[in-house]
ZAVEXFI-489535 format. One record per residue: residue in one letter; x negated, y negated, z negated of N, C-alpha, C in turn. Coordinates in pm, whole numbers, padded with zeros to 5 digits, always signed. Layout:
N
aXYZXYZXYZ
...
***
This chain:
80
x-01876-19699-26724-01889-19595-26622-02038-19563-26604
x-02028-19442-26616-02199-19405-26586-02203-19353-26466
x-02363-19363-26353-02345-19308-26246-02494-19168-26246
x-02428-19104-26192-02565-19022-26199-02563-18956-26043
x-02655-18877-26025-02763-18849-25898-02752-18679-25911
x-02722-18566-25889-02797-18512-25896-02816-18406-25784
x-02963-18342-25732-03006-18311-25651-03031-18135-25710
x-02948-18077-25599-02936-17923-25576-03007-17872-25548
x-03062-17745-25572-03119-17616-25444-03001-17554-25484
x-02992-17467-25322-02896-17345-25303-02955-17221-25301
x-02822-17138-25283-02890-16997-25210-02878-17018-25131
x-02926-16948-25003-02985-16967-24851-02872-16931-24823
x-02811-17031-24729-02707-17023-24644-02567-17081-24720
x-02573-17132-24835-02478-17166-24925-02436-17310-24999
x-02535-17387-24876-02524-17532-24951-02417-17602-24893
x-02331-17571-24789-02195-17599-24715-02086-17578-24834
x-02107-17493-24818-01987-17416-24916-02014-17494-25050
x-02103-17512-25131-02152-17556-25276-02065-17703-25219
x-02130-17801-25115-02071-17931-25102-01895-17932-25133
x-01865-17823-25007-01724-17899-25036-01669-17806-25141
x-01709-17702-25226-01648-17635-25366-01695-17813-25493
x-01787-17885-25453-01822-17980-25505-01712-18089-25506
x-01705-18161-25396-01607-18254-25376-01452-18210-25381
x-01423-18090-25345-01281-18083-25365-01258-18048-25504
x-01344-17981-25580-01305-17943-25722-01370-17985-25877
x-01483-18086-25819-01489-18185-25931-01495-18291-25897
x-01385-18371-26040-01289-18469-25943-01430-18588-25968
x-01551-18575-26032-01657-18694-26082-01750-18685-25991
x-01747-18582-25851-01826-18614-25744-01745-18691-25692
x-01853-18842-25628-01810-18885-25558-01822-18835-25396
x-01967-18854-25371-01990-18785-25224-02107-18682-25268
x-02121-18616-25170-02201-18495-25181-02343-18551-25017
x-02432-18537-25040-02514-18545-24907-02590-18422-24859
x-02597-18366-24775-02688-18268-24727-02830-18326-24720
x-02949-18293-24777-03049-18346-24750-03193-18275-24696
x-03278-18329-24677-03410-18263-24573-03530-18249-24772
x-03592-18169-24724-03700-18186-24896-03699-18071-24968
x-03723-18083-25113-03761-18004-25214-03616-17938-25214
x-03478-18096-25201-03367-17975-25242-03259-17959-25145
x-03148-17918-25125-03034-17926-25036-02955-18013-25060
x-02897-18039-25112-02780-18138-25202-02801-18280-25280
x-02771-18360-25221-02777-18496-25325-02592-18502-25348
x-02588-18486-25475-02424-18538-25558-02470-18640-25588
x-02319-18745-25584-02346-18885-25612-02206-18877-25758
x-02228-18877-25902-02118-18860-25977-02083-18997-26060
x-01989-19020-26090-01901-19131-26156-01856-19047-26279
x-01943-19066-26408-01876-19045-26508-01805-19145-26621
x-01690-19084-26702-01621-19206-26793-01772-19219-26908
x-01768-19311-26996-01904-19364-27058-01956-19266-27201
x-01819-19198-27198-01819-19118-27350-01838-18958-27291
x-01807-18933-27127-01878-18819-27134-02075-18749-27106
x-02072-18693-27202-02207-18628-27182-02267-18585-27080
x-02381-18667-27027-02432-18617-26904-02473-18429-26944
x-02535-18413-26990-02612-18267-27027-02489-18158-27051
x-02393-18188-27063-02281-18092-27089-02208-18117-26997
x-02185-18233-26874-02107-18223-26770-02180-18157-26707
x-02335-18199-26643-02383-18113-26536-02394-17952-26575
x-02415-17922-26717-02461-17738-26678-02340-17718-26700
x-02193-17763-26737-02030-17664-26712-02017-17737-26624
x-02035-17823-26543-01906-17807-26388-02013-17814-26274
x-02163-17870-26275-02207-17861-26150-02343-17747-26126
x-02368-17703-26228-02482-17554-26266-02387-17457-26247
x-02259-17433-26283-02211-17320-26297-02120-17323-26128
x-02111-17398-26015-02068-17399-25934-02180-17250-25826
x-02025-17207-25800-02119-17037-25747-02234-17110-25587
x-02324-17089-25645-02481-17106-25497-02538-17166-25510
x-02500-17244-25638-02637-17341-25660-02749-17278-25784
x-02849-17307-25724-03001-17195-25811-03039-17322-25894
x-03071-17460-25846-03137-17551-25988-03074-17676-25908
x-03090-17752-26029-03088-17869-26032-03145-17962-26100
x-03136-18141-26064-03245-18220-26113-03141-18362-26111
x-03145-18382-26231-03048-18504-26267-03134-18634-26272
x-03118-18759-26205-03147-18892-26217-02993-18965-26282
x-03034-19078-26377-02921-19119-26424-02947-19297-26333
x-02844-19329-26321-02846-19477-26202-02811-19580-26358
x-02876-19661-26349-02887-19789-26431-02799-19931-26424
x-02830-19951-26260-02756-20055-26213-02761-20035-26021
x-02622-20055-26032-02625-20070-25885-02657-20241-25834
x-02706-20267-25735-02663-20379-25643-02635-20365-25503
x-02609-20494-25493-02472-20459-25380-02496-20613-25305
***
């Protein structure tokens, strides 16, 4: 399982809507965060190990209607 990070800008007034078009319709967000900074959006995603980070994020979370850019961190190891 791979975990990745990635952090949104919206269009103005559209990062509500981007969250929950996020969580209800791709099923590899886990949570979505509203955040203060450079961007609006922290996605928290759970991918299976054989899919492609670079081809999941620009078809299901670039092409989600209001989001202008994004910035992918890939997570290594969690602890707990």
């Amino acid at each position: 399982m791979q975990t990745i990070f990635v952090f949104s800008k919206c269009e103005l007034g559209e990062a509500y809507k981007v969250a929950d078009e996020a969580v209800l319709n791709v099923e590899q967000v886990s949570e979505v965060h509203s955040i203060s900074g450079e961007y609006d959006l922290l996605m928290k995603c759970y991918l299976d190990d054989d899919v492609d980070i670079g081809h999941f994020v620009t078809e299901n979370l670039q092409t989600l209607p209001g989001i202008k850019d994004t910035f992918t961190l890939i997570g290594f190891k969690a602890f707990s």
